[in-house]
C-alpha angles and dihedrals in degrees: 000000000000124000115230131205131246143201119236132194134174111191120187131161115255113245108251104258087033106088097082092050083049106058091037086054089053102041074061097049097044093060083076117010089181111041104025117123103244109052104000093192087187084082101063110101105198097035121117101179137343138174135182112221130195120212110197129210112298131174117237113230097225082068144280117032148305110218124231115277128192115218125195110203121192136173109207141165119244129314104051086190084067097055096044086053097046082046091055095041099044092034119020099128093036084054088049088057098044108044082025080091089053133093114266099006115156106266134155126093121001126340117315124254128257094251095052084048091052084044100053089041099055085042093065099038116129129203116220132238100235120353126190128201116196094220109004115212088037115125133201089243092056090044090053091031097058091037085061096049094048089056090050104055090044094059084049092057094043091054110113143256096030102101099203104185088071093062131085109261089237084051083060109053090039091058087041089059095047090060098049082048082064100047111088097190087055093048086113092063091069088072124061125244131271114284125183127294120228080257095060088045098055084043092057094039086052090050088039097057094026098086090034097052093046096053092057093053081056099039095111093052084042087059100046102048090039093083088051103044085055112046079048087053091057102045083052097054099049092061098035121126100250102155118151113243118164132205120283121250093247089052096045083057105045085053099048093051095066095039125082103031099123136008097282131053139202127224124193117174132176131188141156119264111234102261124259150054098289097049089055090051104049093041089054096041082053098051092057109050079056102050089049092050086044085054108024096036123019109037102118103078106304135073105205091324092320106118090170104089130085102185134351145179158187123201131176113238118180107029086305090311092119144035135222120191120188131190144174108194140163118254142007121333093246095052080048089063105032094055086059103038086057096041115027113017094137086060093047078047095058104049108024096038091071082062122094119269088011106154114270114278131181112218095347088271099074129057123353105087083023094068085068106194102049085042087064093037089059092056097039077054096049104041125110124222101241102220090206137014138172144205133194091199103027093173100044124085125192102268084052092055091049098049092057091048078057093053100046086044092059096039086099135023143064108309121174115220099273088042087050089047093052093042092054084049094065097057 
């Protein structure tokens, strides 16, 4: 049976007074996410990236304000009740001084207990609205794992005095498998990863059909309020606040200094729904069309032609008034956008149109991500610097990880010559 990943968020309310500590205590702890002495997330065996975000004070625009709330945002591999153990044992004073500063966290006397800490954790856990998973079923330890056989067999092959481009290509490999034969930390390499069970298979053919099966018994209903919804959209749409305002130099500059220091990058934006029944319906109709394609349909490695992202999510803040999108994705910001903008705008439409100053669209389809540079000026606008974020595998993107599934795939097995030749070029 393979073990998915999930998306876990813990959501409080700051402690008024708290706000200032609390971005001083993760500026700290950002200078070194894995290491640091409050959370070292480097110690967290089954985390593939997590980051701690600060939202400050907003006003709501419906009026009065929204107070300042801390997330924790982690992409793990099955059980969560793993990682949230490995969080309190490696971490249970470093928690107390983070969400310390937050609203209903366990005080008195002393520090609180595990099982308080566990307590107050699970009680402020939050489900998303649509998650996405580049490759479901891949652990951190096969990630790891396959980086540190490709390495392997590339110092191998780098070993003098073997000339290896005298030798046949099937020479090669074979000479390739008889050194991993010989490795006894690589002895898990000579078995193939874990593919699904028929468990996980009846599993993905019920969520698969699920959605499927359920529009056709509404079908009739679908029909009849299309029209409406519609011609509502629309209506919307044409008196909808859609100036252009970009961001401001100072924020611009907050965001790039914490972007671009290694080959990945992370990507947290927030912003307020527009306000009635048809947006939230539109916007939830929306999310879950994409969080059945993210765990139905591309979840091999693509989401809709972008092979760029690792994890993502969207999760409701606010009663379903505001937004928050998060992301870990491979190159610079502007490569990010511009990958989705060219290959999926409809879908950016679709989600982020129902958000307040998105650029016009007409009928979510046209406009909006297509007017390119207000489109990247409303998220500019919108991100959030993420005091601290972490990576398990800082210096592999997703095309990397996949290559070296690909090695470890092809190590054994029947290959004819040209399979043998494209399997060699990968290492």
């Amino acid at each position: 049976m393979i073990r998915r990943q999930v998306a876990v968020t813990v959501l409080a309310g700051v402690k008024r007074g708290r706000v200032e500590a609390l971005q001083v205590l993760l500026k700290e702890m950002g200078t070194d996410a894995a290491g640091n002495d409050v959370i070292p997330f480097g110690l967290l065996t089954t985390t593939h990236f997590a980051r701690l975000l600060l939202l400050d004070e907003v006003e709501d625009p419906r009026g009065g304000k929204l107070p300042a709330k801390l997330m924790y945002l982690s992409d793990v591999d099955e059980p969560v009740q793993h990682h949230l153990d490995e969080l309190v044992e490696h971490s249970g004073a470093g928690l107390d001084r983070v969400f310390g500063n937050c609203e209903g966290y366990p005080g008195g006397r002393g520090a609180p207990s595990p099982a308080r800490r566990l307590a107050w954790l699970g009680e402020h856990m939050v489900g998303a609205g649509a998650a996405y998973v580049n490759t479901v079923g891949r652990t951190l330890e096969q990630v790891l794992g396959e980086d540190s056989l490709r390495r392997a067999i590339g110092d191998f092959l780098d070993d003098p005095p073997a000339q290896w481009s005298d030798y046949d290509p099937d020479e090669v490999r074979a000479a390739i498998q008889d050194f991993v034969n010989t490795r006894e930390d690589l002895d898990w390499a000579q078995r193939p990863a874990a593919g699904p069970s028929w468990d996980d298979r009846a599993r993905q053919l019920q969520g698969l059909v699920g959605l499927p099966i359920g529009v056709l018994a509404l079908a009739p209903v679908i029909a009849a309020g299309l029209p409406l919804w519609l011609v509502g959209l629309l209506a919307q749409e044409l008196t909808d606040d859609a100036t252009q305002i970009p961001p401001t130099d100072a924020h611009a500059r907050e965001l790039a200094e914490l972007e671009d220091r290694v080959t990945q990058n992370q990507f947290s934006a927030v912003g307020f729904l527009k306000p009635g029944k048809l947006r939230r319906l539109t916007a939830g109709t929306a999310l879950r069309l994409v969080d059945y394609g993210a765990r139905n349909v591309f979840n091999r490695g693509q989401l809709t032609g972008v092979k760029t992202i690792h994890f993502a999510r969207w999760v409701y803040l606010d009663d379903h008034r505001r937004l928050i999108f998060a992301s870990n994705y491979d190159g610079s910001l502007e490569s990010y956008m511009d990958d989705f903008i060219d290959k999926v705008a409809w879908g950016l439409n679709a989600v982020f149109s129902n958000g307040v100053g998105y650029p016009r669209t007409i009928g979510l389809v046209f406009g909006g991500a297509h007017r390119e540079q207000e489109f990247k000026d409303y998220l500019r606008r919108h991100q959030l610097p993420t005091q601290v974020w972490y990576s398990a595998y800082p210096q592999l993107t997703a095309v990397n990880i996949e290559n070296n599934a690909r090695i470890r795939a092809g190590l054994y097995g029947e290959m004819s010559r040209a399979e043998t030749e494209s399997w060699l070029a990968r290492i």
